[in-house]
ZAMARGU-4260 file (C-alpha; in steps of 0.2 Angstrom, whole numbers, plus 5000, padded with zeros to 4 digits):
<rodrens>
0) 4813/4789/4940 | 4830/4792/4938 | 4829/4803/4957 | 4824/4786/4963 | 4836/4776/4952
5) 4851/4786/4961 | 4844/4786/4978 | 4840/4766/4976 | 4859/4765/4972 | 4867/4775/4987
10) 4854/4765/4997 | 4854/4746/4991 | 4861/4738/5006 | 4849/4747/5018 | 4832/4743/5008
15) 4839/4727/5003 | 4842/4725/5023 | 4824/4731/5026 | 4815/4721/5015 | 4823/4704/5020
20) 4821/4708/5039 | 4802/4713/5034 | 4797/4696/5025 | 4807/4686/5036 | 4798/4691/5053
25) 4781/4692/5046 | 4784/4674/5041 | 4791/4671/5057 | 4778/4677/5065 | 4762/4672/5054
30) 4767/4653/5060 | 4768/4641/5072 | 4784/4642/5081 | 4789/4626/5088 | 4799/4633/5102
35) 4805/4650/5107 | 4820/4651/5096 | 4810/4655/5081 | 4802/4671/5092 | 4820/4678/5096
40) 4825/4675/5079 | 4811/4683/5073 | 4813/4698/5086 | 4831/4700/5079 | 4825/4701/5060
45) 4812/4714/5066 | 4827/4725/5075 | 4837/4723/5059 | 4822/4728/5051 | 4820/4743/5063
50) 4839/4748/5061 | 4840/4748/5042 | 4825/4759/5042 | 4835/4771/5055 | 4853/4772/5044
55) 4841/4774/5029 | 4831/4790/5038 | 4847/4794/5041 | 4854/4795/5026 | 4839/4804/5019
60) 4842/4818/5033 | 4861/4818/5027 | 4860/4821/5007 | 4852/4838/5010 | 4865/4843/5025
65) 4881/4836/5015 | 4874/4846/4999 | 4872/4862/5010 | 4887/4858/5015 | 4897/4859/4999
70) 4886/4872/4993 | 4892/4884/5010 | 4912/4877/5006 | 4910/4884/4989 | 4905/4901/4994
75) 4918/4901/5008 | 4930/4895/4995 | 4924/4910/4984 | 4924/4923/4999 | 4940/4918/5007
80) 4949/4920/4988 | 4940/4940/4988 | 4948/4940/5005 | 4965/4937/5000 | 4963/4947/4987
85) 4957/4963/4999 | 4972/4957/5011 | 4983/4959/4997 | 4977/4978/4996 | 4977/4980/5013
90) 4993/4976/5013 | 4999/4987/5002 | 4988/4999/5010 | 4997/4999/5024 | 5015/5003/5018
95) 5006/5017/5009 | 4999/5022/5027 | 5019/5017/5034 | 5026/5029/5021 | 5017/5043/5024
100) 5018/5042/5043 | 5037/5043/5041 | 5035/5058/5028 | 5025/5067/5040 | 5037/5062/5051
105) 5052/5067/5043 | 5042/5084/5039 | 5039/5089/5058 | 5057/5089/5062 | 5060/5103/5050
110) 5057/5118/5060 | 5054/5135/5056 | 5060/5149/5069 | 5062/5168/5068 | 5077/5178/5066
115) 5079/5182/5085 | 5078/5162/5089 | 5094/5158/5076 | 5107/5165/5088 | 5099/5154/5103
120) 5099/5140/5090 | 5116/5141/5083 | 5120/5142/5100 | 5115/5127/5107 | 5123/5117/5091
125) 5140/5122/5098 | 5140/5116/5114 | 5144/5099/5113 | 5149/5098/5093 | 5164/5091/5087
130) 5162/5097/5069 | 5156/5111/5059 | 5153/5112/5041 | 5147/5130/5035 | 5145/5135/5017
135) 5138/5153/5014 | 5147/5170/5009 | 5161/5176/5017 | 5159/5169/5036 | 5159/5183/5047
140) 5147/5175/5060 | 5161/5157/5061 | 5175/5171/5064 | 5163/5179/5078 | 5159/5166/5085
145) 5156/5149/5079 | 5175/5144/5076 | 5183/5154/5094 | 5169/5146/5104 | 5169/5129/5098
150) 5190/5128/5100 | 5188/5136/5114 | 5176/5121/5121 | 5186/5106/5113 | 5205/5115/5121
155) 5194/5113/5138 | 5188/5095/5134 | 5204/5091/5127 | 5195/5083/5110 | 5196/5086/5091
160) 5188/5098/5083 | 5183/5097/5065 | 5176/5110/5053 | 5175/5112/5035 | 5173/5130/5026
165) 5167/5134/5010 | 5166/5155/5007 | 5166/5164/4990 | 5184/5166/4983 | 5192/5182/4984
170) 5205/5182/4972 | 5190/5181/4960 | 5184/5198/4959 | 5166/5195/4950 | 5160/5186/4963
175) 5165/5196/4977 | 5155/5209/4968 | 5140/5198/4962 | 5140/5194/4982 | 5142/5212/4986
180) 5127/5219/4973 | 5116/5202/4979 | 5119/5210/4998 | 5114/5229/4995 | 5100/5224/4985
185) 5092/5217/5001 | 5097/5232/5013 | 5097/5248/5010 | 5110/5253/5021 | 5124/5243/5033
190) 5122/5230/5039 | 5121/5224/5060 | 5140/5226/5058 | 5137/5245/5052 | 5147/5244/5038
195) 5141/5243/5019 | 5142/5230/5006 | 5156/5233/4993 | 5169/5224/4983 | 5181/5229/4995
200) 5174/5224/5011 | 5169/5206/5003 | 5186/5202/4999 | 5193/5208/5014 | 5179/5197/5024
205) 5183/5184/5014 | 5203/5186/5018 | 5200/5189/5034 | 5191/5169/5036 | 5207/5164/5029
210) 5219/5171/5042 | 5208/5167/5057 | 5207/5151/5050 | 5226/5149/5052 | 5228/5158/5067
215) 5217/5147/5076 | 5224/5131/5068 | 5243/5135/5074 | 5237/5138/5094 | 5224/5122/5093
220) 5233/5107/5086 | 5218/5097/5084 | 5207/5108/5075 | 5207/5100/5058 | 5200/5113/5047
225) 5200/5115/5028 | 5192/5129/5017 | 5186/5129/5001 | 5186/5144/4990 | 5169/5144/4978
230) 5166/5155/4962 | 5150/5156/4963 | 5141/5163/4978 | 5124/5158/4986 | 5110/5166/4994
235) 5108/5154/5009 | 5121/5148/5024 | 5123/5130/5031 | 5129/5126/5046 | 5129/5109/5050
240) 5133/5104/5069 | 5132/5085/5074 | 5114/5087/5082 | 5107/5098/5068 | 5108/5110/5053
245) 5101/5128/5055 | 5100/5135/5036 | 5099/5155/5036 | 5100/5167/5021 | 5110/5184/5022
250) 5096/5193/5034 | 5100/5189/5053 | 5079/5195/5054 | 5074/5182/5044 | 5067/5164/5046
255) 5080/5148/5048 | 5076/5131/5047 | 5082/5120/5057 | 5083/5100/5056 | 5088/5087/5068
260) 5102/5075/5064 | 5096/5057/5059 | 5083/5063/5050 | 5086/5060/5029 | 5086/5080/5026
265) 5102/5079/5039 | 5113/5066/5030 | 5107/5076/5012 | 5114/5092/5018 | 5130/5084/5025
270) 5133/5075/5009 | 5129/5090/4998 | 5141/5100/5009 | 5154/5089/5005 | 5151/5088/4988
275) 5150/5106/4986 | 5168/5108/4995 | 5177/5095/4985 | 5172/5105/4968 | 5181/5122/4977
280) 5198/5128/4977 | 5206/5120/4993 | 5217/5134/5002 | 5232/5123/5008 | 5229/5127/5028
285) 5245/5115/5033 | 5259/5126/5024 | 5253/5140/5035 | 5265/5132/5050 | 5278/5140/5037
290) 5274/5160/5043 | 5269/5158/5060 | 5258/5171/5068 | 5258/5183/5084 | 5244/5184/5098
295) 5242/5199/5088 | 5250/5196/5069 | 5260/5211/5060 | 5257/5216/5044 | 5272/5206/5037
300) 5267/5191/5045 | 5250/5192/5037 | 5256/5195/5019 | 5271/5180/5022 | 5255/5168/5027
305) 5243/5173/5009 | 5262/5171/5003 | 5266/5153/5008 | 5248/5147/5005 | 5245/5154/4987
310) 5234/5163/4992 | 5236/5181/4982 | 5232/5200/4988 | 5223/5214/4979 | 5235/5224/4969
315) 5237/5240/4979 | 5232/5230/4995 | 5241/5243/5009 | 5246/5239/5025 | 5229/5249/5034
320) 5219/5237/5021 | 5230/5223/5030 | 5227/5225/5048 | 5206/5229/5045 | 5210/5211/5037
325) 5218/5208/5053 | 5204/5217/5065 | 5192/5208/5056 | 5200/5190/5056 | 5202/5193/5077
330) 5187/5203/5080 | 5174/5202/5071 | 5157/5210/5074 | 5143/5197/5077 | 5130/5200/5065
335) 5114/5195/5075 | 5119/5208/5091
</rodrens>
């Protein structure tokens, strides 16, 4: 009853409508009509009649459809708020998926090569560098060949040239022989160079950094080179060229790694580098135009340069210990021939 109830009230007009149309063309048409008007007006009742049965068929088809309707909105509704919710993880998915892409990234570029490959490698980082930041032990490869080469190529190209050194200190005798101990306890004999690890030959490779350092800067006016002095030593070397950073350890036979420059790893090192060389004993390169030195320096002229930059010599240090400083400053022995 009440099903019919609510159906008679969404339906009124059309039954209403219907029923009227009904009575009123059955009269019509159950008497005498006096003229044809009474026909076409009885015609028109039945076609209302007929109509109000075709919007209520209508509506009875419609209920059904309107309540599938709502029913499939409401599931939509409920599907599409699980799908916003599974886009939200997707979403974050994907920066998870971005981030590792750039980690793996970042990750490929750091190459592993072998011992023979790091001359090749260090190589091709001088050719077109204009800077140089090496931190390691005493520097005997920059004086072989990193620093004469690349001042070599910036004189022909007529550019600036920047490097920045950080070696082990050699007034400071403990480290010069932690580094010397820490260098015989991975050989067993000489070195490439053929000579043996001591405290002596540490601080005279060390010293000998110094004056090439010098001797380079007062026949190349724009090389702007500083060197640090460190008191503490470190097993690996950094050398940092503007298209990469090859990182060695003592051995010229062993692995490097090398990383490209724009990579995260690159600007790390560079800023550690940095870092490290600020927190070492600056050796005043710019009061070494005070004792100018030969093609080939004397002895005198080396002890006036340690002299004017503070730089003090052994006790004892004799003039033969001077000019191996000297040989070694000029011509050094490459370590990975």
């Amino acid at each position: 009853m009440t099903r019919f109830a609510t159906w008679f009230g969404k339906n009124a007009d059309a039954v209403i409508a219907l029923v009227l149309a009904v009575v009123v063309a059955v009269i019509g048409l159950g008497v005498d009509l006096p003229n044809e008007a009474e026909i076409t007006n009885s015609a028109i009742l039945a076609v209302i009649g007929l109509l109000a049965t075709s919007v209520l068929r209508d509506r009875g088809r419609r209920i059904p459809v309107e309540a599938e309707v709502r029913d499939t909105l409401r599931a939509s509704s409920a599907t599409l708020e699980g799908l916003s919710d599974r886009l939200g993880d997707l979403d974050r998915l994907e920066g998870v998926v971005s981030d590792t892409k750039r980690a793996l990234d970042e990750t490929a570029v750091v190459r592993v090569i072998s011992g023979a490959e790091v001359a090749r490698v260090l190589a091709d980082a001088r050719r077109e560098t204009d800077r140089w930041l090496f931190k390691g032990g005493t520097g005997t490869y920059i004086r072989a060949k990193t620093l004469p080469e690349c001042v070599a190529t910036a004189r022909r190209e007529r550019r600036t040239l920047l490097f920045r050194l950080e070696i082990i200190d050699p007034t400071h005798p403990e480290v010069c022989e932690a580094y010397a101990r820490h260098r015989r306890s991975v050989a067993d004999g000489p070195d490439a160079t053929g000579e043996p690890w001591t405290l002596e030959r540490t601080r005279k490779e060390a010293y000998a950094t110094i004056l090439a350092a010098c001797w380079h800067k007062q026949r190349f006016g724009m090389l702007d080179i500083d060197i640090g002095l460190s008191r503490t030593m470190t097993t690996l070397r950094y050398d940092l060229a503007a298209s990469k950073v090859v990182v060695t350890r003592d051995d010229p036979r062993g692995e490097a790694l090398v990383v490209d420059s724009g990579k995260f790893y690159y600007g790390w090192v560079s800023a550690e580098l940095q870092t490290s060389l600020d927190q070492a004993r600056r050796v005043p390169i710019e009061q070494a135009r005070l004792a100018p030195l030969d093609d080939e320096p004397t002895v005198e002229e080396v002890r006036k340069l340690f002299e004017v930059i503070g730089i003090d010599l052994p006790q004892g240090c004799t003039d033969r210990d001077i000019i191996e400083i000297i040989r070694k400053a000029l011509r050094a022995r490459d370590p990975y021939e």
